[in-house]
C-alpha positions as CSV (number, residue, x, y, z in Angstrom):
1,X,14.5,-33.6,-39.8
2,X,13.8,-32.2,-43.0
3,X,10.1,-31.7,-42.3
4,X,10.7,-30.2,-39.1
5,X,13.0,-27.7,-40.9
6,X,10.6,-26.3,-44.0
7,X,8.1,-26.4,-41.2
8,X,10.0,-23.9,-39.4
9,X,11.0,-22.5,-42.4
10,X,7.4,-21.9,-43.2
11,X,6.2,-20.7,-39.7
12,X,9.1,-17.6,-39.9
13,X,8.3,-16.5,-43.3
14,X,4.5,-16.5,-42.4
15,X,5.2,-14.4,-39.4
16,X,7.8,-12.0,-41.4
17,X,4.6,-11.3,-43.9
18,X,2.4,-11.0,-40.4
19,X,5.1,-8.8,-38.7
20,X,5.2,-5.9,-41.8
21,X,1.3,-5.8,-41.8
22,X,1.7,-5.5,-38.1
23,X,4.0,-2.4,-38.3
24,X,1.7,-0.4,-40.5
25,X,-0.3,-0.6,-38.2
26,X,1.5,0.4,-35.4
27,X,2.4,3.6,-37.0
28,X,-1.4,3.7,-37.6
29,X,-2.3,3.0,-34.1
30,X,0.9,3.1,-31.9
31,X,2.1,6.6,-33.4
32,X,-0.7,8.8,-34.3
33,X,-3.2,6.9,-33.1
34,X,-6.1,5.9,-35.8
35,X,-7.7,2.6,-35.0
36,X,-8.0,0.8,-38.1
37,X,-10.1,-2.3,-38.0
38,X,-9.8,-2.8,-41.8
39,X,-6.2,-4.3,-41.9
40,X,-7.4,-6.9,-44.0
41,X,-8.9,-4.6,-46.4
42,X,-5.7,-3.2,-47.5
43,X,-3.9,-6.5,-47.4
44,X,-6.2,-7.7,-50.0
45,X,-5.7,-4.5,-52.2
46,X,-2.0,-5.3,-51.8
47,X,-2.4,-9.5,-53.0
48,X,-4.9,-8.6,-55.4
49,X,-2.6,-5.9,-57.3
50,X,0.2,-8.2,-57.5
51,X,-1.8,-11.1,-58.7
52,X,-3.1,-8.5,-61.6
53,X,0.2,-7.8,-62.4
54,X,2.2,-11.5,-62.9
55,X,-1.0,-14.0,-63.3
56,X,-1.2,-15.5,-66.5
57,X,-4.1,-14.4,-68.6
58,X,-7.1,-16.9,-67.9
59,X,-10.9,-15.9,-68.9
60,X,-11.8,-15.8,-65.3
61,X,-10.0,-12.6,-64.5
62,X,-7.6,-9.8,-65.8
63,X,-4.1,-11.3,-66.0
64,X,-1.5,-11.5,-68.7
65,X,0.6,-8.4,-67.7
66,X,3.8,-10.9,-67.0
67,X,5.7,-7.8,-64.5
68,X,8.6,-8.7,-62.9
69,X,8.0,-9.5,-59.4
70,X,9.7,-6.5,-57.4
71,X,7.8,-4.2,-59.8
72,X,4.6,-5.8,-59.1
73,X,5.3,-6.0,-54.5
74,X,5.9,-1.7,-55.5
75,X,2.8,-1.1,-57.7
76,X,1.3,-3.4,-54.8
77,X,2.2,-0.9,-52.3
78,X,1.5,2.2,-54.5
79,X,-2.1,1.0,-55.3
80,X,-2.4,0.1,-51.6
81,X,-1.5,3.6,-50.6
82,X,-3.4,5.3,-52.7
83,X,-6.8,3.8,-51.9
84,X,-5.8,4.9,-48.2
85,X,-5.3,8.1,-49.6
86,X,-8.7,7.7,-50.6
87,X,-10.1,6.6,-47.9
88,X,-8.5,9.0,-45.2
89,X,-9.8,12.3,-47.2
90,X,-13.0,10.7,-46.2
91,X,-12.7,9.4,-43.1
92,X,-9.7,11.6,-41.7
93,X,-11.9,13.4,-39.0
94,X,-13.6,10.4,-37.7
95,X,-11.6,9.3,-34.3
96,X,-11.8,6.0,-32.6
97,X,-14.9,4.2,-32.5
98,X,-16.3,5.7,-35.7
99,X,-12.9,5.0,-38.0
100,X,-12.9,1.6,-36.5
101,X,-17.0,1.5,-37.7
102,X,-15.6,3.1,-41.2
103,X,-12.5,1.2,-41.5
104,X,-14.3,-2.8,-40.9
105,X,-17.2,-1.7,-43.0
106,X,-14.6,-0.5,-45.9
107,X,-12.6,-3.9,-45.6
108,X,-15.8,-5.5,-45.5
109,X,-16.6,-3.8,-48.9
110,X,-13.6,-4.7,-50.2
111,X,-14.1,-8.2,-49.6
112,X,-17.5,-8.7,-51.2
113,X,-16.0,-6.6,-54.2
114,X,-13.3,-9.4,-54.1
115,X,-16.1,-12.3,-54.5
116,X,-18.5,-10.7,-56.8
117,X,-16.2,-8.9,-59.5
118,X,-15.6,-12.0,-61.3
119,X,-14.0,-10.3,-64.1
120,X,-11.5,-8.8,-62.0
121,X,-10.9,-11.2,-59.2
122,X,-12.1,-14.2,-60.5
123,X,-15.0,-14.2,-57.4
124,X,-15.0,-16.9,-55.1
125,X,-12.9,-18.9,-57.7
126,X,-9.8,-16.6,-56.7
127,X,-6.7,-16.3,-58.5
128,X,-4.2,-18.9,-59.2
129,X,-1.0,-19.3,-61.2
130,X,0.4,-16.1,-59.8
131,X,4.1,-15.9,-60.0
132,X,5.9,-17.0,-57.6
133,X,10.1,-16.4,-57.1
134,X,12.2,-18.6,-57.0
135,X,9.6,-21.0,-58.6
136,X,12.2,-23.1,-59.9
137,X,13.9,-24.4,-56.9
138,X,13.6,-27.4,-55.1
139,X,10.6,-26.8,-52.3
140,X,13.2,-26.4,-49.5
141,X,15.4,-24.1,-51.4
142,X,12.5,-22.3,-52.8
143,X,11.4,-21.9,-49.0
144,X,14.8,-20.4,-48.1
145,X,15.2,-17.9,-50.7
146,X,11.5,-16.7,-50.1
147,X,12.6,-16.5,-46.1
148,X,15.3,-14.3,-47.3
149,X,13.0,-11.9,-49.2
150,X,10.4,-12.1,-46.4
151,X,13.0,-11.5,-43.9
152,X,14.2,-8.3,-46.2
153,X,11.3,-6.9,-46.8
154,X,10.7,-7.2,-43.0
155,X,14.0,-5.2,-42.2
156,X,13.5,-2.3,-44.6
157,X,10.6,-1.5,-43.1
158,X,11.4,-1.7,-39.9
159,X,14.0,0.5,-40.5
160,X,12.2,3.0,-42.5
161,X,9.7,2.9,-40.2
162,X,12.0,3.6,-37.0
163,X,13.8,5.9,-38.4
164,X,10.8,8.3,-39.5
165,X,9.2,7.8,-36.1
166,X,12.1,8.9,-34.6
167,X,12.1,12.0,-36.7
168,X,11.0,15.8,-35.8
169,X,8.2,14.1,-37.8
170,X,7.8,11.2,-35.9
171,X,7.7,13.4,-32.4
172,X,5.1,15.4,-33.7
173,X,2.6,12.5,-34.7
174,X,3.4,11.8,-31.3
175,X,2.3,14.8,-30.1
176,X,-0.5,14.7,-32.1
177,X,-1.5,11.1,-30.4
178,X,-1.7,12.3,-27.4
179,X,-2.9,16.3,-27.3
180,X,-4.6,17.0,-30.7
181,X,-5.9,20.6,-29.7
182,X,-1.9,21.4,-28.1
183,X,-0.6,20.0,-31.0
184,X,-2.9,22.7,-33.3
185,X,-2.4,24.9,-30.7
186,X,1.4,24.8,-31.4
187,X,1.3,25.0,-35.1
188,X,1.0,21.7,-36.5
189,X,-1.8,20.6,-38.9
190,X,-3.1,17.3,-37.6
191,X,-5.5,16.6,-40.1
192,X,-2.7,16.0,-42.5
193,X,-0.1,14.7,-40.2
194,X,-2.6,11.7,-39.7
195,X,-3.4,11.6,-43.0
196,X,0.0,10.8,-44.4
197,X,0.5,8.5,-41.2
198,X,-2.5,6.3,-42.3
199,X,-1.3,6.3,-46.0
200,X,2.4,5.4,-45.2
201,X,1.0,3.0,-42.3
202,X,-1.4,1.2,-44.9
203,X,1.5,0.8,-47.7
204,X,3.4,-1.8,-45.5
205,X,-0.3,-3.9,-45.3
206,X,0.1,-4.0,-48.8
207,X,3.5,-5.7,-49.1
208,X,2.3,-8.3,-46.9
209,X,-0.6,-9.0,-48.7
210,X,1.3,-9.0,-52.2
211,X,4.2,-11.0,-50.7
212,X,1.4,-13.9,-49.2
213,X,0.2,-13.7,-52.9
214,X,4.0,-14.5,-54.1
215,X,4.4,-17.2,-51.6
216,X,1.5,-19.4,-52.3
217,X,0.9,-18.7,-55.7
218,X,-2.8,-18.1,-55.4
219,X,-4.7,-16.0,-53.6
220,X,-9.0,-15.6,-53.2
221,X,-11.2,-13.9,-51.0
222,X,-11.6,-16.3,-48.2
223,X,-7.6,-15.4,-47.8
224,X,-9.0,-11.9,-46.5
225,X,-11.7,-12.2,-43.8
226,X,-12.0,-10.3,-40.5
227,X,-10.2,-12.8,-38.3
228,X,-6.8,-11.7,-40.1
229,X,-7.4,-8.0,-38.7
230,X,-8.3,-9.7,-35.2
231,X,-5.0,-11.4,-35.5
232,X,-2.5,-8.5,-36.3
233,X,-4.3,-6.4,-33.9
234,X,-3.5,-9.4,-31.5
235,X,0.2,-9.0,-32.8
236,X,0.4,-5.3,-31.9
237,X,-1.8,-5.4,-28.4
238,X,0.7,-8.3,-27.2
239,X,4.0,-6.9,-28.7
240,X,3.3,-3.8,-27.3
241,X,2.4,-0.6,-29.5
242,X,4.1,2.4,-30.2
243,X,7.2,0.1,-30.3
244,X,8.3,-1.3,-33.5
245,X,10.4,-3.6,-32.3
246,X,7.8,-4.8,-30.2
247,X,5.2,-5.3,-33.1
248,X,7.4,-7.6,-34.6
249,X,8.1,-9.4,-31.6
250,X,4.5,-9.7,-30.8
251,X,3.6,-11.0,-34.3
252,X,6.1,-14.2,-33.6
253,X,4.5,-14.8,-30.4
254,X,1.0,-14.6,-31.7
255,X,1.4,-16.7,-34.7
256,X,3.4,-19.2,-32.8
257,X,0.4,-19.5,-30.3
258,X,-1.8,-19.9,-33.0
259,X,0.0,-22.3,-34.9
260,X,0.9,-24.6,-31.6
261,X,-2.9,-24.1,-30.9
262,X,-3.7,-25.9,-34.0
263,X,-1.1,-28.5,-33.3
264,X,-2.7,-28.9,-30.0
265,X,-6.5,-29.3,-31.2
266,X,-5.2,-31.9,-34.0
267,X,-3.5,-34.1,-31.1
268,X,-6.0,-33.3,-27.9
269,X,-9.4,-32.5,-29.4
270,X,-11.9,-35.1,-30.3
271,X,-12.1,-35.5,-33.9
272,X,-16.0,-34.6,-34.3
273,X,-15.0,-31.2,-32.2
274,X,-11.9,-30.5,-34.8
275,X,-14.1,-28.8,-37.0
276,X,-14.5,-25.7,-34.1
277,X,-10.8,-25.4,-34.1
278,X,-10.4,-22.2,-35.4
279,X,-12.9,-21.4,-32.8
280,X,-10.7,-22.5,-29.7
281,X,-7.5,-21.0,-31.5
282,X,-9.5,-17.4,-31.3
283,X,-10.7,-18.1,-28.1
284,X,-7.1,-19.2,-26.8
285,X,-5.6,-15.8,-28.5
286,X,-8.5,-13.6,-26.6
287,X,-7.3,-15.1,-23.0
288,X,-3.5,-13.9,-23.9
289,X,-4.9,-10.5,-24.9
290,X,-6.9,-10.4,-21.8
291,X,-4.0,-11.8,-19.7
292,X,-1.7,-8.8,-21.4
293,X,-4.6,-6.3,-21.0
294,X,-4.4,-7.5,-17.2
295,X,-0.8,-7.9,-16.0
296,X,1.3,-6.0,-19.1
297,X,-1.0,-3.4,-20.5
298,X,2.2,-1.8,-22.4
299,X,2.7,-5.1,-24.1
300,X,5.9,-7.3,-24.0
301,X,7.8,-4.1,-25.0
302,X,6.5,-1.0,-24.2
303,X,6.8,2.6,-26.0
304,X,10.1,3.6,-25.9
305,X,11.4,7.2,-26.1
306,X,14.6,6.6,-27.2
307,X,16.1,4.2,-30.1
308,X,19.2,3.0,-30.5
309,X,22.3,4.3,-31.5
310,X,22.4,3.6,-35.2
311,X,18.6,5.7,-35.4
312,X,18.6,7.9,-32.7
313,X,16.7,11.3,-33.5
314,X,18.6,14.4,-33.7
315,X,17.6,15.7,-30.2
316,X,19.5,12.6,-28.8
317,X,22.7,13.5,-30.9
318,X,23.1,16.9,-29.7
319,X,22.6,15.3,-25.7
């Protein structure tokens, strides 16, 4: 019984830190429409920052900096955001298949920084030691109060996220998404409407990344390789984008997938065959995406033009 609960335990925080990686992008993609294939990229920035700022000092790496941990999950998001900021000025007038090109061959970039700035990173070698809260309590307790934060950090921005997207702000990116040249036409300056969207859409990626750091308590490059951006994208496809709610929803049913998957090939598969596991999880997540593709395009939720109540936009107060 116990087992069975930190393992569920552990399966909902690990989706919580996929679900706010999968909402930055959805204002990314879902809202204004920038496909970013270098999720991962900026995920990394975000765990490597925060493992910078609380690791002990060790000769391997830069370290010794003892923040506090909700310092070090902002600066996370602050360094995150502005190497998107970076990156955008250069790559804000590419559109789909080129800033998908730029984006993976950034992340890519990042990652072999990652392995061969020993100094920095520690290399292959990673980083371990890095604080971890609520350290001190018993495993199960310790997996509870992380839920908690997980779960927190999930709902603030979710809700800072919904609420801007159902701004004037918000209905313009929209706009933007689907007319550029009307949306021009009418006044608005798209370059740096999508700018800001990929910035604020890439500072969530970095939270997840800084709060997978805080949760295991180490963190190297082979943490950040190109199946994590296939995954998230997975999230949004199947959750349905330019929904929020759906991105979240569509990170639990992804991650559930491919954790049952792996359950599955432990139990099924023939133990000289185990070792293409991660292969037949992949391939079981690209028949749901094609399935999805096929019968719900939209996604489990699709786009929807009105929120609720409590974050309505101001056009559906004064109807």
């Amino acid at each position: 019984m116990m087992g069975t609960l930190s393992y569920l335990v552990f399966f909902v925080t690990v989706a919580s830190l996929f679900a706010i990686a999968t909402l930055g992008l959805n204002l990314q993609w879902g809202f204004s429409g920038q496909f970013n294939a270098g999720v991962v990229g900026f995920m990394a920035i975000g765990a490597y920052t925060y493992a910078a700022l609380t690791a002990p000092a060790q000769h391997e790496h830069v370290g010794g900096l003892d923040w506090p941990v909700i310092a070090a999950l902002v600066a996370a998001m602050a360094v995150t955001a502005l190497v998107a900021l970076a990156i955008g000025l250069v790559t804000i007038r590419l559109r789909t298949d080129y800033l998908a090109l730029a984006t993976f061959g950034i992340a890519a970039a990042i990652n072999h920084l990652a392995l061969n700035l020993e100094g920095i990173t520690g290399g292959g070698r990673g980083i371990a030691g890095i604080a971890k809260p609520f350290a001190d309590l018993p495993p199960l307790w310790f997996g509870l109060a992380f839920l908690a934060l997980a779960a927190g950090a999930l709902l603030a921005v979710y809700l800072l996220l919904e609420r801007l997207v159902r701004s004037p702000w918000g209905r313009a990116l929209r706009a933007v998404r689907e007319d550029e040249v009307a949306a021009a036409a009418l006044g608005k300056d798209v370059d740096r409407m999508r700018l800001t969207a990929f910035v604020i859409g890439a500072a969530p990626m970095g939270l997840s990344g800084a709060l997978y750091a805080a949760f295991i308590g180490y963190v190297s490059p082979y943490d950040f390789l190109a199946i994590l951006t296939f995954q998230i994208w997975a999230m949004l496809i199947v959750g349905g984008s330019g929904n929020n709610a759906g991105a979240v929803l569509g990170s639990f049913v992804v991650w559930a997938l491919w954790s049952l998957s792996g359950i599955v090939v432990v139990l099924i598969v023939p133990t000289k065959l185990q070792v293409q596991g991660g292969a037949i999880q992949a391939i079981l997540i690209g028949l749901l995406l094609v399935a999805m593709l096929i019968f719900r395009p939209r996604g489990l939720m699709g786009e929807r033009l009105h929120s609720s109540p409590l974050l309505r936009d101001d056009a559906a107060v004064r109807h």
